[in-house]
N, C-alpha and C positions, 0 to 999 in steps of 0.2 A: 439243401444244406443251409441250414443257420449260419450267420452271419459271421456272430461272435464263437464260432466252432474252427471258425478256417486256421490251420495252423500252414506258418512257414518258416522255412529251414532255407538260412545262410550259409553258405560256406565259402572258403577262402580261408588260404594260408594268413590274410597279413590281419591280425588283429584288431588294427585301429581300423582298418576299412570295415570289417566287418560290424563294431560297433557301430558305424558311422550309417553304414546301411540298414541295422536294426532302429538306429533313433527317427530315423526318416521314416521305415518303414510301420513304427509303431505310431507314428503321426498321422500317417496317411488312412494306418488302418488300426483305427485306436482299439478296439474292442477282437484282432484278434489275437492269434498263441505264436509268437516268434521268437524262435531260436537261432544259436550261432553252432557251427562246428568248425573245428580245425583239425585237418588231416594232418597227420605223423607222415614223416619222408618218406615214401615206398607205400603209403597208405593209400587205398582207392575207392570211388565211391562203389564201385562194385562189390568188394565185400564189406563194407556197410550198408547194401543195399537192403537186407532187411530189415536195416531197423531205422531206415530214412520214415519214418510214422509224421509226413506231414501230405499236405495238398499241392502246397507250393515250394519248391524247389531253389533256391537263389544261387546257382552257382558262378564262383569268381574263377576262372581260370587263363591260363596262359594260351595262348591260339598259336601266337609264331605266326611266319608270313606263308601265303603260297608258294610263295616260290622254294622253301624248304622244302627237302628230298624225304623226309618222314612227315606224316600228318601229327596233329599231336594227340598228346593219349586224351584231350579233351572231348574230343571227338568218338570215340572208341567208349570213353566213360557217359557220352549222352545217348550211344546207342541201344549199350547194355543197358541202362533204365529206360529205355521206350521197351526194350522187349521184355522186361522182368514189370512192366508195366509197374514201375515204384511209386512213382508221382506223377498226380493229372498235368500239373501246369509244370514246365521248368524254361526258367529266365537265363539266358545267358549273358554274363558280365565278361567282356575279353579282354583281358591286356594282350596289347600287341593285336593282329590278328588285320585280317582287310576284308573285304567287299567278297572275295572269293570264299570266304571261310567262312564268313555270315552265312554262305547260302550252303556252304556243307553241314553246318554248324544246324539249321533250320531243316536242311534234308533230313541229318538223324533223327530229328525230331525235338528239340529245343522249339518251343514256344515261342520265345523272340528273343533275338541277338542284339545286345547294345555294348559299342565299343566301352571299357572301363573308364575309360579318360574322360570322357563324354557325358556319365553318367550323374544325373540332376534328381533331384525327390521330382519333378515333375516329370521326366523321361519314365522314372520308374513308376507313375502311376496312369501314365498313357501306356506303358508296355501291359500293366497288369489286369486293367480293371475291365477290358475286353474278354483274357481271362478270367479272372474271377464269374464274369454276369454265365462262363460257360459250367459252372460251374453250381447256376441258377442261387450267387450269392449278389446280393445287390451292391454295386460298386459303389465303394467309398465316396463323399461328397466331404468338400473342405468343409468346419463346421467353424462356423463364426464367433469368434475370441470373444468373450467376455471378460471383464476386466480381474475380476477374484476368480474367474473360472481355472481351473488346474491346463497345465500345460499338455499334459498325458491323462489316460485314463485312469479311475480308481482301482482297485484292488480287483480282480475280478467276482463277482458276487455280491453289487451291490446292494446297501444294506436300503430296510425300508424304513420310514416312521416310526418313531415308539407309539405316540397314539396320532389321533385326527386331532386331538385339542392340545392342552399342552399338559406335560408329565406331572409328576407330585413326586415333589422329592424334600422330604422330612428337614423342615426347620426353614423351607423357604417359601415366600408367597409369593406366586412368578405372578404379573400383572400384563404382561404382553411380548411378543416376541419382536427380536433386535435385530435378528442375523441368520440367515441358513447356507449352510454348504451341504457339499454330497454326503459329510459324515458326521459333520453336528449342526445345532442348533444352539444360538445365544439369548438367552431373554433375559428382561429387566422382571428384577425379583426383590422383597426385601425380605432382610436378613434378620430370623430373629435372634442369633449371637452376637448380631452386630449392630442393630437396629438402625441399620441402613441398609440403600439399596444397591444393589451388588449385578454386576452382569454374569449370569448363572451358564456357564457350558456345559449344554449335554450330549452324549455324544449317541449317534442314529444306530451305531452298530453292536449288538448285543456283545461285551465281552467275550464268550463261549468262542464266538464265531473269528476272531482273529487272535486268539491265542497269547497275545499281551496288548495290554493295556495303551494305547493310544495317547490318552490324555495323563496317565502316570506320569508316559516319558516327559509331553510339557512342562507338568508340574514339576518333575523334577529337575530339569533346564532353567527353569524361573525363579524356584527358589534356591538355586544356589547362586544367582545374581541380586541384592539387597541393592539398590539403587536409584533415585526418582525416574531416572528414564526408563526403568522396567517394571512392569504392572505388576503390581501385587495381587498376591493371590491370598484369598484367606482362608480355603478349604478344596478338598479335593477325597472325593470320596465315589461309592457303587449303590447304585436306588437300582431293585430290581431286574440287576444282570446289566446295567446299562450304569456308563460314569458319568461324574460332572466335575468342571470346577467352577468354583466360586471366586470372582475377580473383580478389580476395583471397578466402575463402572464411571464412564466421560460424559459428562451430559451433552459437553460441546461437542461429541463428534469427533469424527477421523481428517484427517490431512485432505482426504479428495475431495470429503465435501466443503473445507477451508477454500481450495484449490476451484473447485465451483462458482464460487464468491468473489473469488480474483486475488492475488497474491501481487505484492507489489517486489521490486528488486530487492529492494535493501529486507524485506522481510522472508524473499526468496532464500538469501543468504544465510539470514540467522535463524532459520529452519533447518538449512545444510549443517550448516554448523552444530545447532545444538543434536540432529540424528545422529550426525558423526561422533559427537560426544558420550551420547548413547551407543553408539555400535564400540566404541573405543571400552567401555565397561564389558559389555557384552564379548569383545574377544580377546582381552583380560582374562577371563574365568573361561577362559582355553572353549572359548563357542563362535557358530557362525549361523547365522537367523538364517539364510537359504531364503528366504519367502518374503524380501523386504519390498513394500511397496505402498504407496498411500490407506489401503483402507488399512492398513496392519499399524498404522502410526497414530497415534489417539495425541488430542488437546488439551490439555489443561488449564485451567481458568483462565492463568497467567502467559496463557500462549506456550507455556511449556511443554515437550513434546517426552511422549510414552509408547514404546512398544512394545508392540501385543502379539499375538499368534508364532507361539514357537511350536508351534506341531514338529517343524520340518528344522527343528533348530538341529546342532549333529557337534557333536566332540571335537574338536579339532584334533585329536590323537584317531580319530575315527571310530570311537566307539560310539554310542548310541544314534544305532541307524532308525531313522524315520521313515526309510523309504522304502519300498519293495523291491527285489531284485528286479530290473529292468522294468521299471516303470520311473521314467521323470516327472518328479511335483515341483508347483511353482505357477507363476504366471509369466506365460512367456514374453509379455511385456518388460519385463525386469529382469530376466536373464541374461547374466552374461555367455558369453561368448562360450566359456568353457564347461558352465553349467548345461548348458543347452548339445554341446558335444557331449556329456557325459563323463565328460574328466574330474580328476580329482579336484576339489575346492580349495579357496583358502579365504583366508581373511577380505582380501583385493577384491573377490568376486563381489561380497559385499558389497564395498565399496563401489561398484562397476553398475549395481542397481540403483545406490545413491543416485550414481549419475544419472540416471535416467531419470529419477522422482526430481535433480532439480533441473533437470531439461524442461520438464514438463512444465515444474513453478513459472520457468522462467518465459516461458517462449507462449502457456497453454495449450501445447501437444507432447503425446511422446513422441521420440526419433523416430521411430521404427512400429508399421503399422500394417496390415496385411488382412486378408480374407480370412485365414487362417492359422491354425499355430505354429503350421510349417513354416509359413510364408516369415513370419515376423522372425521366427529364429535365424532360419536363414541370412534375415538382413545383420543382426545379431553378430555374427558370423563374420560373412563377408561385405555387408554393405555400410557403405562409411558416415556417420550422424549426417543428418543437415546441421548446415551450416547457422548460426544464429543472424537474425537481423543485424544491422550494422547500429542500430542502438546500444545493441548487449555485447556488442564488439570485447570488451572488457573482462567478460566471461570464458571469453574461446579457450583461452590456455586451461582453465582450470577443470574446463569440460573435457579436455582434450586429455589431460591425466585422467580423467573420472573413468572416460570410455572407449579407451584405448583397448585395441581388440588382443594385446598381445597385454597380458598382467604386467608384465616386467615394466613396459611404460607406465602402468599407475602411478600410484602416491603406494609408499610403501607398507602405508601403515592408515591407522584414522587420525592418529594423531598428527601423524604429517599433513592431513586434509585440514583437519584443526589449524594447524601453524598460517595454513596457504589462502583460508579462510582470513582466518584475523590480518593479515599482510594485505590484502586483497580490502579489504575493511578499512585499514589505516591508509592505503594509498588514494580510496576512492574519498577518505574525508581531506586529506591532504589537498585535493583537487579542486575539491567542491571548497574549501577555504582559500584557495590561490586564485576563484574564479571569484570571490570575493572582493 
């Protein structure tokens, strides 16, 4: 069996678990087909049993104790699929349930039994992946975060090169290439409308093949924000079934490789600040970047800062979706907390990535660092920043709004990050003149 062929099915009454278990499980096992069900009251898997169409099975159920005078119908529903042989592998998730039920639970024939309460992204990939190899699919291996790397997989179908050298796209003379992801390419090109040189987007996946337009939707995100903190674009158009856009182009570079070089406090700051000022435009015009992270932030001569890459940017009414149904984008270094659960966004989440880009200014690390992309969400999640040097002592509180696991502790807004900025600004000159 191919790898990327294995499909598994969720199931469980409570909805946010079962999200919960698909985001893990689409981390664990980035390349296969996972789905959720939820049974209707009196609904059982026995008569869904034909059309349970996966390999792996996920079911959440209630177990009850042994020492109850009825077994549950859990038990009853893992039997009937061993004998209607539905699914090779099934996992049992138990709420409630003991020691004694595990092993009835495993008599029917459940795969393996793990208490619900109990249950970790790492439980569940020592439960699976013994399955899976039975199954002659090669078990999932963490794969190692890159920094612009996406948090989840691409689209399924991934696209290939347009050519081996670089494209020709009428009206521009690309002179070398700037940038590659899994779905476009940036090169520096000059422009003969403009006659200058432009950083040229083009994107790897033939139009035809995803049905709309990818880079429209940026272009249409971008220019409906007129602003110096947001790149301008000067064209956006389709060169032989494949798009591009045409964008202002930094000679100096992005934030990380600034960040490379060394960033001092006080210039940590007024990088914070001027992003914030920039995000504060950008959700203004009812948007939220999703995707905020040093290489997405461009330099300007004068040190002023420009963001770039609104692939992933999204309405804040929720219209124009960038994402595919159950697939998360993004880098999981910069996700917040609720981003990485799969819950609704807002403004704050933003914000909550800030805080990471000036964790990193400030300290030259992120918070949160891992093997993997599970790993790092996870901390995301439940694991609490490190603490800064007792130098940057100064900064705690402001970090501490930025990346507060729960939004409602944020700053409310960017503008309020602005105000908290500039106060933080006046009291550190205040100081530095009293020590005077």
């Amino acid at each position: 069996m191919n790898y990327a062929a294995i499909r598994i099915l969720i199931v469980d009454r409570d909805a946010k678990y079962r999200e919960w278990v698909r985001l893990h499980l689409s981390i664990l096992y980035p390349r296969a087909s996972i789905g959720t069900l939820e049974l209707a009251d009196g609904d059982t898997l026995r008569a869904r049993s034909s059309g349970l169409d996966c390999e792996v099975l996920v079911l959440a159920s209630n177990f009850g104790t042994s020492g109850e005078e009825n077994e549950p119908p859990a038990l009853a529903e893992i039997r009937a699929l061993r004998e209607s042989d539905t699914v090779p592998v099934l996992l049992v998730l138990a709420e409630q349930g003991d020691e004694l039920r595990a092993v009835q639970a495993l008599r029917a024939g459940a795969t393996d039994y793990l208490p619900k309460r109990l249950v970790t992204p790492a439980r569940l990939k020592a439960a699976l992946d013994p399955a899976l190899q039975t199954l002659q699919t090669p078990a999932a291996t963490p794969e190692t975060v890159a920094d612009d790397a996406p948090a989840m997989p691409p689209r399924p179908g991934r696209a290939t090169p347009i050519v081996t050298g670089h494209p020709a796209i009428r009206g521009y003379d690309i002179t070398r290439k700037l940038s590659e992801s899994e779905k476009a390419v940036v090169y520096l090109a000059e422009s003969a409308a403009h006659g200058a040189e432009v950083a040229l987007k083009v994107s790897k996946i033939p139009c035809d093949e995803r049905g709309a337009e990818a880079l429209a939707r940026e272009y249409q995100a971008i220019v409906a924000v007129h602003d110096p903190g947001v790149v301008h674009i000067f064209d956006h158009g389709i060169e032989d079934g494949y798009e591009y856009l045409a964008m202002e182009y930094f000679p100096r570079g992005d934030l990380k490789a600034r960040m490379h070089v060394g960033v001092t406090e006080s210039e940590a700051l007024r990088f914070l600040e001027r992003i914030a000022t920039a995000l504060a435009v950008v959700h203004r015009a009812g948007m939220l970047h999703r995707d905020l992270k040093p290489p997405n932030v461009m330099l300007r001569d004068n040190d002023h800062i420009v963001l770039i890459d609104f692939g992933l940017a999204r309405q804040l009414d929720g219209s124009h979706h960038s994402t595919y149904t159950g697939v998360l984008r993004g880098s999981p270094y910069y996700m917040s907390p609720e981003q990485a659960l799969g819950e609704k966004l807002d403004p704050r989440s933003d914000l909550y990535s800030l805080g990471v880009i000036f964790h990193e200014m400030l300290t030259g690390r992120k918070p949160f660092v891992g093997n993997s992309a599970m790993e790092v969400l996870q901390q995301h999640v439940n694991a609490a920043p490190p603490r800064l040097p007792s130098s940057l002592g100064g900064y705690a509180p402001l970090l501490e709004h930025l990346l507060a696991k729960r939004r409602e502790e944020r700053f409310a807004s960017a503008e309020e990050l602005i105000t908290a900025c500039a106060a933080l600004r006046s009291g550190s000159r205040r100081q530095t003149q009293s020590a005077a």
